[in-house]
C-alpha positions in Angstrom: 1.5 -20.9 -15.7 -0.9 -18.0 -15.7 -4.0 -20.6 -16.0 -2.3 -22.3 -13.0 -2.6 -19.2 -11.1 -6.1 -18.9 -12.2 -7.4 -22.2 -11.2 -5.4 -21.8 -8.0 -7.7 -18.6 -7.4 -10.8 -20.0 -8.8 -10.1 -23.3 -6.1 -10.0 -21.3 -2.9 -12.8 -21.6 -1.6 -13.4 -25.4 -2.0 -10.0 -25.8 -0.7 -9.9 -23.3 2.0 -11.4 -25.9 4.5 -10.3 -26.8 8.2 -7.6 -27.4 10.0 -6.3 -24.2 8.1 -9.7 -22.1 7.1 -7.9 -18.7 7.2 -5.8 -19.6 4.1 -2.0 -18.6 3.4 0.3 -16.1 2.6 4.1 -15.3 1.6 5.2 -12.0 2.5 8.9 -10.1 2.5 9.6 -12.1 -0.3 13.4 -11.0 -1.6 15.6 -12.5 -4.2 16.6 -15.6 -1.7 14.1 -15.7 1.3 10.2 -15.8 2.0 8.3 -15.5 4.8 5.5 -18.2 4.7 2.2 -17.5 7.1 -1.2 -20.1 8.0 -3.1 -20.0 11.2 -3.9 -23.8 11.8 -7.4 -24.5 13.5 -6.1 -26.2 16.1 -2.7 -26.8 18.0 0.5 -29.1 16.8 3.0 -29.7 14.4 2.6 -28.6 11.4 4.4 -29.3 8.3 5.3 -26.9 5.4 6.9 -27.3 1.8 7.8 -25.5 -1.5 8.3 -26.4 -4.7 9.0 -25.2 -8.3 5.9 -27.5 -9.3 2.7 -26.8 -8.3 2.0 -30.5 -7.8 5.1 -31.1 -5.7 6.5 -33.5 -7.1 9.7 -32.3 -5.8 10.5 -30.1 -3.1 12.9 -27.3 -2.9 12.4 -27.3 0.8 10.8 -28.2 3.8 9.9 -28.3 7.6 8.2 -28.1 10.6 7.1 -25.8 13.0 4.3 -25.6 15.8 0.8 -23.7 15.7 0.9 -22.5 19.5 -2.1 -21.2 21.4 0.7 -17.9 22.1 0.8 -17.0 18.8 -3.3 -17.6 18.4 -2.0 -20.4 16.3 -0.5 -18.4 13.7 2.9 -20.2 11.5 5.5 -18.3 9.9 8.2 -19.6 8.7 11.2 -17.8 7.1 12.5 -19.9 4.1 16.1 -19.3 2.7 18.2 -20.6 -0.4 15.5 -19.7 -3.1 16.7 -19.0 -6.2 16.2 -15.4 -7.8 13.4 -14.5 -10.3 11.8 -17.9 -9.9 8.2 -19.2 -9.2 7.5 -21.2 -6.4 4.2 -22.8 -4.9 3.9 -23.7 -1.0 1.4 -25.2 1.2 0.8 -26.1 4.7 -0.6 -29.8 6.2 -0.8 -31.7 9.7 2.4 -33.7 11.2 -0.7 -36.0 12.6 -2.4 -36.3 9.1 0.3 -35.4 6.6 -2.5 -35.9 3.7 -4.6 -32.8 4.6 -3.3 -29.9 3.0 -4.0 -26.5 3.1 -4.7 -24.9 0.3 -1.4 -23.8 -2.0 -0.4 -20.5 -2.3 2.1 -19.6 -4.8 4.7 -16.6 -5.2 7.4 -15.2 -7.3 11.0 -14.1 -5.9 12.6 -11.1 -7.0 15.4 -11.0 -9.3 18.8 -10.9 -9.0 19.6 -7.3 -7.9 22.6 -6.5 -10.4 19.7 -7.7 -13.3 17.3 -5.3 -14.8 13.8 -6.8 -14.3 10.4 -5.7 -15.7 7.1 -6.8 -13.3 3.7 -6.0 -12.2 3.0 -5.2 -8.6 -0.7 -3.8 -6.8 -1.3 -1.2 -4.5 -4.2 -0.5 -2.2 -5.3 -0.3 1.5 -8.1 0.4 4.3 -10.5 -3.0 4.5 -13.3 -2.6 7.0 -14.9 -6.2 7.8 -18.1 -4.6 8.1 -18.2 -4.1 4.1 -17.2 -7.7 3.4 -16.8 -9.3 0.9 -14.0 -7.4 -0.5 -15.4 -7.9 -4.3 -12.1 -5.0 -5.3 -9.5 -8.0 -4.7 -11.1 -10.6 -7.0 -10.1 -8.9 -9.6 -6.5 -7.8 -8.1 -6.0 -11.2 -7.6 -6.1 -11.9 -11.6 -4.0 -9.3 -12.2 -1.1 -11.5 -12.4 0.8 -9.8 -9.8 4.7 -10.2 -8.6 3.8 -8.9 -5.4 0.9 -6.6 -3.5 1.6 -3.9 -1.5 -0.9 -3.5 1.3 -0.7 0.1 2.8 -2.3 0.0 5.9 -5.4 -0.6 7.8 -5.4 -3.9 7.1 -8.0 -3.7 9.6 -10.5 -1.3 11.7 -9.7 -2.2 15.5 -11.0 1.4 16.9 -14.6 0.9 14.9 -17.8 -2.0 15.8 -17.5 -3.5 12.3 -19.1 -6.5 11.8 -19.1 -8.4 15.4 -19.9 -5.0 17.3 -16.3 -4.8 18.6 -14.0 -2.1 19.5 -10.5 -3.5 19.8 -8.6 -3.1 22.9 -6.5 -6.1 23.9 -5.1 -8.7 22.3 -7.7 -10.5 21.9 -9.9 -8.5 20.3 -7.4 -7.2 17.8 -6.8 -10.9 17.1 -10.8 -11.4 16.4 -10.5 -8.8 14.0 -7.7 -10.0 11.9 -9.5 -13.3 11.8 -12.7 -11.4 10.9 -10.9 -10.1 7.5 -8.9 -13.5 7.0 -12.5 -15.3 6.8 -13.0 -13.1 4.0 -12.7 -15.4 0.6 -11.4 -12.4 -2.5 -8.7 -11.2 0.8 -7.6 -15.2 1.3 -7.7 -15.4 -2.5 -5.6 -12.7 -3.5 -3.0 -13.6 -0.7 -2.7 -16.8 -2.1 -2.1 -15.9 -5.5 0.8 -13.5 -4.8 3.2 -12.3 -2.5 2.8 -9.4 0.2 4.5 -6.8 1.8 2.4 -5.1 4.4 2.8 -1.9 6.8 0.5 -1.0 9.4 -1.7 2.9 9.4 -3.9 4.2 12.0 -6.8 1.8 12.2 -4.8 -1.2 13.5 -4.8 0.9 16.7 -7.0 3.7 16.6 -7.6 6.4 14.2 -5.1 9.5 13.5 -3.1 7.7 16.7 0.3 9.3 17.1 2.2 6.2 18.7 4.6 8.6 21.1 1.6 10.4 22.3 -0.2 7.5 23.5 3.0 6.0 25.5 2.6 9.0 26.9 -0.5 8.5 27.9 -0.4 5.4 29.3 -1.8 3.0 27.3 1.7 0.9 25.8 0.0 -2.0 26.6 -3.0 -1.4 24.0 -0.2 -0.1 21.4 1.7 -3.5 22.1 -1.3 -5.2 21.6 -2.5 -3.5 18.2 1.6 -4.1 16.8 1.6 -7.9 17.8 -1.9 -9.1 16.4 -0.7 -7.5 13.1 2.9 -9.3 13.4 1.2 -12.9 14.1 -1.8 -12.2 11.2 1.0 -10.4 8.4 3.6 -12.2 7.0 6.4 -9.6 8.1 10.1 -10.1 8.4 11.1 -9.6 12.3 14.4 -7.7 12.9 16.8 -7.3 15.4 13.7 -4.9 17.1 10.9 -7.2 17.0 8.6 -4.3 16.6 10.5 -1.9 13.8 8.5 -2.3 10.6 10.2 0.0 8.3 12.5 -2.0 5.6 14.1 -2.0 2.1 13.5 -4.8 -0.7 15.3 -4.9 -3.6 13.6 -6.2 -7.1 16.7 -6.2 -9.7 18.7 -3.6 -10.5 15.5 -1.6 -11.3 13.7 -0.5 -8.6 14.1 -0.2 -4.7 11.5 -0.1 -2.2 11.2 1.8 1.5 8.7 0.7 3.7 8.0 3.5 6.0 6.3 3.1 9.5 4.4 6.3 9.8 3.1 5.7 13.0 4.9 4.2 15.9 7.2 7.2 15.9 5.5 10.2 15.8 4.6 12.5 17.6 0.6 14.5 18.9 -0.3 16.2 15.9 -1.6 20.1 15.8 -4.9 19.3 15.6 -5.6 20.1 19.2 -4.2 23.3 19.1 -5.9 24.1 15.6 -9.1 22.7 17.6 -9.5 20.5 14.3 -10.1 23.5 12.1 -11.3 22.1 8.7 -9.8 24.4 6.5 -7.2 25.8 8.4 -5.0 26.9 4.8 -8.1 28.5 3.3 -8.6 26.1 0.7 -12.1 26.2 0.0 -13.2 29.7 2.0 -10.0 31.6 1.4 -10.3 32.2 5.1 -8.1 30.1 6.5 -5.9 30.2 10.0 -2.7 32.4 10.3 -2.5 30.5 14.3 -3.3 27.4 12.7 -0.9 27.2 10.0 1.9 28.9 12.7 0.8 25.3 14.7 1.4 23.5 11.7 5.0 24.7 10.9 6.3 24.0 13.7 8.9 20.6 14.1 7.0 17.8 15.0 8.1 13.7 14.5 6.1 11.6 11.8 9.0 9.5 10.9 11.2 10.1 14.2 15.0 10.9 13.4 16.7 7.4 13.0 13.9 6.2 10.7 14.2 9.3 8.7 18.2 8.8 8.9 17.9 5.6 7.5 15.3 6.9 4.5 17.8 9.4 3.2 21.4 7.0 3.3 19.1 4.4 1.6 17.6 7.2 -1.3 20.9 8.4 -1.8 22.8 5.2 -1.5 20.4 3.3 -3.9 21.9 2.0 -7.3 18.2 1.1 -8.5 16.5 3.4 -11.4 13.2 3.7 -9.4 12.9 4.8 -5.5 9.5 3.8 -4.4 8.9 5.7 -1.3 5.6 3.6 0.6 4.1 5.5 2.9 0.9 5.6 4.6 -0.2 8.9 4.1 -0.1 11.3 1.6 3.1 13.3 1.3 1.7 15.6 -1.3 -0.4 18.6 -0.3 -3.9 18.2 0.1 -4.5 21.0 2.6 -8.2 20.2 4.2 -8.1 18.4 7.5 -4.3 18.3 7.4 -3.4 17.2 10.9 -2.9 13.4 10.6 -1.1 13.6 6.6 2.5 15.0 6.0 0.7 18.5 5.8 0.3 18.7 9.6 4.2 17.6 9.7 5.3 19.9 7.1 9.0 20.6 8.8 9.8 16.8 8.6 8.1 17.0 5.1 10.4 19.8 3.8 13.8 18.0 5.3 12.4 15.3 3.2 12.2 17.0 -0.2 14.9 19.4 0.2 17.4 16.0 0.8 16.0 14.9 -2.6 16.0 17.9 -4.4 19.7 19.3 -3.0 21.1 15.7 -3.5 19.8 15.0 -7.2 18.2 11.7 -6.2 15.9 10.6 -9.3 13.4 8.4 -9.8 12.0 8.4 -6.3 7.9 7.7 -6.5 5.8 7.9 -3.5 2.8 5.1 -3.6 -0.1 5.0 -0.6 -3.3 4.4 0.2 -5.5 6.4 3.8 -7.3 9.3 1.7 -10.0 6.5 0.4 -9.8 8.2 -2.8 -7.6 7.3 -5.9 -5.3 9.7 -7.2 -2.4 10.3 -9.2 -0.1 13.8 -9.0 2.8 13.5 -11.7 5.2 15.6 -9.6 4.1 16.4 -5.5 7.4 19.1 -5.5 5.9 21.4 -8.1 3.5 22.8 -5.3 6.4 23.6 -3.0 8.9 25.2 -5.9 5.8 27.6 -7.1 4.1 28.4 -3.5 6.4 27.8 -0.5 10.2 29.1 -1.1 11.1 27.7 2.3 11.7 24.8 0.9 14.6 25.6 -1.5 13.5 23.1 -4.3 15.5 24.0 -7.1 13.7 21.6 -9.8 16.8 18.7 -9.4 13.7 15.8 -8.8 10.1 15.4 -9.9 8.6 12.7 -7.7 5.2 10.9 -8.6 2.5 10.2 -6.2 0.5 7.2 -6.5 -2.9 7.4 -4.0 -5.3 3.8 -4.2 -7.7 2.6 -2.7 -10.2 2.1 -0.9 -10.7 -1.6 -0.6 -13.6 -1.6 1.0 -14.3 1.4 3.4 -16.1 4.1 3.1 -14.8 6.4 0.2 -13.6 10.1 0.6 -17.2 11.0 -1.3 -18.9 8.9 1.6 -17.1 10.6 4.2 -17.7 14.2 2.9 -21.4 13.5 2.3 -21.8 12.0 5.9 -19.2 13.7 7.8 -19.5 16.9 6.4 -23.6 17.3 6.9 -23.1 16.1 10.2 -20.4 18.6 10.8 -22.4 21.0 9.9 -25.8 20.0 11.2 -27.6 19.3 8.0 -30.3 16.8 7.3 -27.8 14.2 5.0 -30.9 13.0 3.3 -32.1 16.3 2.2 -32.2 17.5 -1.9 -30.8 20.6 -0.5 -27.8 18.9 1.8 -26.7 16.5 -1.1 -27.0 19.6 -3.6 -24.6 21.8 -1.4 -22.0 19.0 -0.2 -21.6 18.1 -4.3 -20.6 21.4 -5.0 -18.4 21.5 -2.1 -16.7 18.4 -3.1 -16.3 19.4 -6.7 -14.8 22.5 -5.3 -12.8 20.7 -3.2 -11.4 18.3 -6.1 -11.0 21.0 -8.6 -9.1 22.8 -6.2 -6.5 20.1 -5.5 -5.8 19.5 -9.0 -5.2 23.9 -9.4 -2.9 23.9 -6.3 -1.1 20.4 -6.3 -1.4 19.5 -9.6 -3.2 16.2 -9.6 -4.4 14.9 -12.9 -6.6 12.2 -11.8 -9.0 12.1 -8.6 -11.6 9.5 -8.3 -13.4 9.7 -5.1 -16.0 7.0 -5.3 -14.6 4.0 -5.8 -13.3 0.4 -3.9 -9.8 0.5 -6.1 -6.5 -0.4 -6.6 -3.4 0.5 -8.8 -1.6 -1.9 -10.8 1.6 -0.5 -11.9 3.7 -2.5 -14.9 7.5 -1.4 -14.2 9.3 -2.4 -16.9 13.2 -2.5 -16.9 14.1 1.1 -18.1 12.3 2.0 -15.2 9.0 3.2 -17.4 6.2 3.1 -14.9 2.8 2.5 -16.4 0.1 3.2 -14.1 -3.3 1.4 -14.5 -6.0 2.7 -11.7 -8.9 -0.1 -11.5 -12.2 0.3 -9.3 -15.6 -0.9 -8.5 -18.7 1.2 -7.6 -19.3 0.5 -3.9 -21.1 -1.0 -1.7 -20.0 -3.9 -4.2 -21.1 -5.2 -7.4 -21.6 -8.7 -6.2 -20.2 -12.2 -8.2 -21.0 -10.6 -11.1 -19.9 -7.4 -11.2 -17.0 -5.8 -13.7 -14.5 -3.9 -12.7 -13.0 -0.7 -15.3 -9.7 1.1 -15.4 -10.7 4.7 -14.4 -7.4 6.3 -15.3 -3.6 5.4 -16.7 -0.3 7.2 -16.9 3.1 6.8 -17.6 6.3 7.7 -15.9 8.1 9.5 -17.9 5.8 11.5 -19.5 6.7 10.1 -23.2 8.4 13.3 -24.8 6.5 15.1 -27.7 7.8 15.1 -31.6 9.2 18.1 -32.3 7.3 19.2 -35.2 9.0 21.6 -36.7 12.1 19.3 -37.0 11.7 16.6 -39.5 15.2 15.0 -38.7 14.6 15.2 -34.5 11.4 13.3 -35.4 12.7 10.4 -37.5 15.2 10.3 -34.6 13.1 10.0 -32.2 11.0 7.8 -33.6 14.0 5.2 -34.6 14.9 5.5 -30.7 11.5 4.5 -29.3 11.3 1.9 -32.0 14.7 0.3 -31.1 13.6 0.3 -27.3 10.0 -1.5 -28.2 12.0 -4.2 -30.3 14.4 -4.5 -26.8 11.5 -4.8 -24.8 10.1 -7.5 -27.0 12.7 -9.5 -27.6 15.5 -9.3 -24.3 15.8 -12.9 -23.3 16.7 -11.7 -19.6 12.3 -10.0 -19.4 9.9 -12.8 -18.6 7.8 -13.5 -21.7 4.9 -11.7 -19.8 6.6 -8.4 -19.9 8.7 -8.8 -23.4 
C-alpha cells in the first residue's frame, strides 16, 4: 500500500487538471466520519465516492452535492459509517460527465478508541504564497502519515504575497486560499493524508486579538477572514458555525485539543509596553518592572468557556497522551512576548497549575508561529525553578513540540531583517550581520539556560514527524530544508530526535537492576514487534 501512496503522490500533478485544479482533501477524520473537501472549476452537481480500493471497484459510499458560486465553489461533504483503523481512497467527478475525475486522495481513520494504536502524524505551519513552491511538504507527504496537523497560517491575508494583495473581504481572502491551493507539494501532501487544521494570526492580520477588533468595528473583515478558511479547510462545523476548537480521539492512546487561540482573546499588552523588545531583560538584563506589571495582569487568550472546556477534557481523558495544539508557544520564550502565552501569563498559569494540582500526565503541547523548530522536554520546569506563583509542585512534565516554518521567513530571517531595521543599521553591512549573529546566538543560548530547550533550529522550512506508538512512547523526528528552497532536487535531513520518556539509564552499580531492566525493554520490543492489533508499519 505504501507504493500506492507513493504513485498517488508522484501522479498529482498530471492528474490535478480541470474541472477540479485545486485538488482534494479529508479533514476531521475520526474513527467513523470524514470530512471530504474539492473546489470544482465551475458550478453543478458533483459527485463524490469512497472506497477501500484505490481503483474503486467497490464503493463504501457515495453522493452528491453542489459546487455553488456562495461557497466560491468549494464541496465538503461529511461522510459517516466508516469503519475504524481502516484505509480508504476518495475522489471527486462531474454529475454531467461522470468519467472526469478528480484526482484521488486517500486517508486513514482512527482506531477504535478503547484499542491502543501506534501511528505517525506531521506537524507544521505558516505558508506564505509568495515563497511557493512549498519544496518542505514533498517530502512530508512521503512520510507516510496518519494524519497532518496544520497549525495556523495556512495563509498570509494581511501581507502583498505573490498577487500584490492585502486581504480584506471575502474575496480577497478567498484569492489567497486559492493562491496556496495552486501550489502542487501543498495539493500533494493533502492528498496523501488526512488534515486537521486551526487557524493563527495571518488568516486575518498579524498578532490580531479577535475581541479587540469587534471592538473596533471591523466584524465584518473578522467574518470574512473565518469563512474563507471554513470553505478552503476541510473543518467539521458545529452547533456554532464559527467555534473551531475540538477533540479527536486516535485509540485508546492519545487524545487531541484543538485550541482556537484567536477568536477569543483579548488586546494584548503590547500597547501599554509600547512593544518593548525585551521587556523581561533577557538579553540586556535591563528589562521593564511597568512592562512585566502589564504583562501579569488577567487578560483572555483562550476566553473562559474554551478554557472550561480544555480542563474537563484533560482531566476527563482516558487516553495515555494529551496533545495540547495550540498556536502559539505556551513555553517561555520571553523576547517580544505580547502576542505568545507570555503576554497572557495569568491564563497561562491557571493552565499549568490545573495540570500540575490535578496530576493529569502525559499532556504534550505541539505548534508551529515562532518560524523556528524547537523542542523543550518539560515547559513547567521554568515556572517550578523561577516563578513560585504558579504553585507547580513537580506532579506533570509536559513536552513542547515547535515546527515549522513551511515556507515563511524563518526566525533567523526575521531577526537579521527586523532587528537591523529596528535598530537603524545597514542589513547588508559585515558589521550589522556580525552583531545581529551574536545577538541571536545569545538569544538561543539563552532560551535553552532559562527554558530548558534542547534543540533550536532557527533557519529552516521544517516539520516534525512524531511516531506514537501504543505505550504512548513519542519519538520525535525534526526534518528541514535550507530556505529559500532546494528545488526538485534537493534533500531534506533530520536536524534533531527525541523520545518521550526520556528512556531511563542502567543503574550501573546494580548488576541485578540492569539485567532487569534490560529483560523489560526487551519483552516490550518483542510486543511491539509482534502485537497482531499494531499495523505491520509500526510492529
Amino acid at each position: 500500500m505504501f507504493l500506492a501512496l507513493i504513485a498517488l503522490v508522484l501522479s498529482g500533478s498530471a492528474i490535478d487538471e480541470p474541472p477540479f485544479s485545486l485538488g482534494v482533501a479529508a479533514g476531521d477524520v475520526t474513527a467513523d466520519a470524514a470530512v471530504l473537501w474539492t473546489r470544482a472549476d465551475r458550478p453543478g452537481t458533483v459527485r463524490w465516492e469512497v472506497s477501500e480500493r484505490p481503483d474503486f471497484g467497490t464503493l463504501t459510499a457515495s453522493g452528491e452535492a453542489q459546487a455553488d458560486p456562495e461557497n466560491d465553489l468549494t464541496v465538503q461533504v461529511n461522510v459517516n459509517g466508516l469503519a475504524g483503523g481502516r484505509e480508504y481512497f476518495y475522489r471527486f467527478s462531474l454529475a454531467e460527465d461522470p468519467q472526469i475525475f478528480s484526482r484521488t486522495g486517500r486517508f486513514r481513520t482512527a482506531p477504535d478508541p478503547a484499542m491502543p494504536a501506534a501511528f505517525r502524524f506531521a506537524v507544521s505551519g505558516d505558508s506564505g504564497d509568495d515563497r511557493r513552491p512549498f519544496d518542505v511538504l514533498t517530502f512530508a507527504a512521503a512520510e507516510d502519515l496518519d494524519f497532518f496537523l496544520y497549525l495556523g497560517d495556512t495563509i498570509y491575508g494581511d501581507e502583498p504575497g505573490s498577487e500584490n494583495l492585502v486581504a480584506r473581504t471575502l474575496e480577497e481572502y478567498r484569492r489567497k486560499y486559492r493562491s496556496n491551493r495552486a501550489d502542487a507539494p501543498l495539493r500533494d501532501l493533502l492528498a496523501a493524508t488526512a488534515v486537521w487544521a486551526q487557524w493563527d494570526d495571518h488568516e486575518i492580520e498579524n498578532d490580531y486579538a479577535g475581541l479587540e477588533l469587534l471592538a473596533a468595528g471591523r466584524a465584518e473583515q473578522l467574518e470574512a477572514g473565518y469563512r474563507a478558511f471554513l470553505e478552503y479547510l476541510p473543518v467539521r462545523r458545529q452547533e456554532d458555525p464559527r467555534r473551531i476548537y475540538r477533540s479527536f480521539r486516535y485509540g485508546a492512546t492519545a487524545e487531541f485539543f484543538i485550541l482556537d487561540n484567536r477568536q477569543y482573546r483579548q488586546a494584548s499588552a503590547g500597547g501599554e509596553c509600547g512593544g518593548s523588545l525585551d521587556p523581561f531583560g533577557q538579553l540586556t538584563l535591563l528589562g521593564s518592572a511597568a512592562c512585566r506589571e502589564a504583562l501579569s495582569r488577567p487578560r483572555n487568550m483562550l476566553g473562559p468557556e474554551q478554557m472550561d472546556w480544555l480542563k474537563r477534557g484533560l482531566a476527563g481523558s482516558a487516553a495515555i497522551l494529551k496533545f495540547v495544539v495550540t498556536s502559539v508557544p505556551i513555553q517561555f520564550v520571553a523576547i517580544y512576548p505580547y502576542d505568545r502565552w507570555d503576554g497572557y501569563d495569568a491564563e497561562r498559569r491557571e493552565l499549568l497549575r490545573f495540570i500540575d494540582a490535578h496530576r493529569i500526565g502525559g499532556v504534550f503541547f505541539l505548534t508551529t508561529d515562532f518560524h523556528a523548530n524547537a523542542y523543550n522536554p518539560d515547559v513547567m520546569s521554568y515556572f517550578r525553578r523561577h516563578r513560585p506563583d504558579y504553585g507547580l509542585t513537580g506532579n506533570a512534565a509536559c513536552p513542547e513540540v515547535i515546527a515549522g516554518p513551511i515556507a515563511q521567513a524563518t526566525l533567523h530571517e526575521m531577526l537579521s531583517l527586523g532587528g537591523a531595521l529596528r535598530l537603524g543599521l545597514d542589513p547588508d553591512s559585515l558589521w550589522t550581520r556580525t552583531w545581529i549573529e551574536v545577538l541571536e546566538r545569545s538569544l538561543i543560548e539563552g532560551l535553552m539556560r532559562t527554558s530548558g530547550q534542547t534543540f533550536i533550529e532557527t533557519d529552516r522550512y521544517g516539520y516534525a514527524v512524531l511516531d506514537v506508538q501504543a505505550d504512548g512512547t513519542v519519538h520525535t523526528r525534526f526534518r528541514g530544508l535550507t530556505p529559500p528552497r532546494g528545488g526538485p532536487s534537493a534533500s531534506i535531513e533530520t536536524m534533531h530526535e527525541e523520545t518521550f520518556p526520556e528512556p531511563l539509564p542502567l543503574p550501573c552499580a546494580s548488576p541485578a537492576a540492569a539485567m532487569l531492566a534490560w529483560g523489560w525493554y526487551a519483552a516490550l520490543a518483542h510486543r511491539r514487534r509482534s502485537d497482531p492489533a499494531l499495523p505491520p508499519r509500526h510492529r
